[in-house]
N, C-alpha and C positions, 0 to 999 in steps of 0.2 A: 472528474470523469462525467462525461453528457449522458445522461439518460435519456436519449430518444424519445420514448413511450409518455415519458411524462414533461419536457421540453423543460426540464431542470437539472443542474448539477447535481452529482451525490458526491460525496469527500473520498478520496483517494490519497494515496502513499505510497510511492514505489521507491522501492533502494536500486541501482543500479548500478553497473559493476566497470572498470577502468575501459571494458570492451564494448560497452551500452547495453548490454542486455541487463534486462529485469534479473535481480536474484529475490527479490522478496517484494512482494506486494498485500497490498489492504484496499478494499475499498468496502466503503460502511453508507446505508441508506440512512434517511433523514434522520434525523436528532437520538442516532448511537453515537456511543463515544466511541474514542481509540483507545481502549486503558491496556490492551495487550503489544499496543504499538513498538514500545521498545521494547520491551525481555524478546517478543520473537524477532525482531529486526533485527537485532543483536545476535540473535544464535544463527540468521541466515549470513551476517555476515561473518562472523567466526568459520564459518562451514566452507567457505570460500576463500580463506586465507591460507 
């Protein structure tokens, strides 16, 4: 994902679904992690099944 404002990438994650739309996304600014990345990916894709 481009950050405009600051003329740098920030890290992104989207799940997206047989039809294209986003069912779950993350995007995180500089140097956080993703540690919630799968348990909640996982429950948005369950929810959708």
């Amino acid at each position: 994902v481009f950050n405009e404002e600051t003329g740098a990438p920030i890290r992104g994650t989207f799940l997206i679904d047989k039809e294209g739309s986003v069912i779950w996304s993350l995007v995180k600014v500089k140097d956080e992690q993703r540690t919630e990345m799968v348990p909640e990916s996982l429950d948005a894709l369950h929810e959708t099944v």
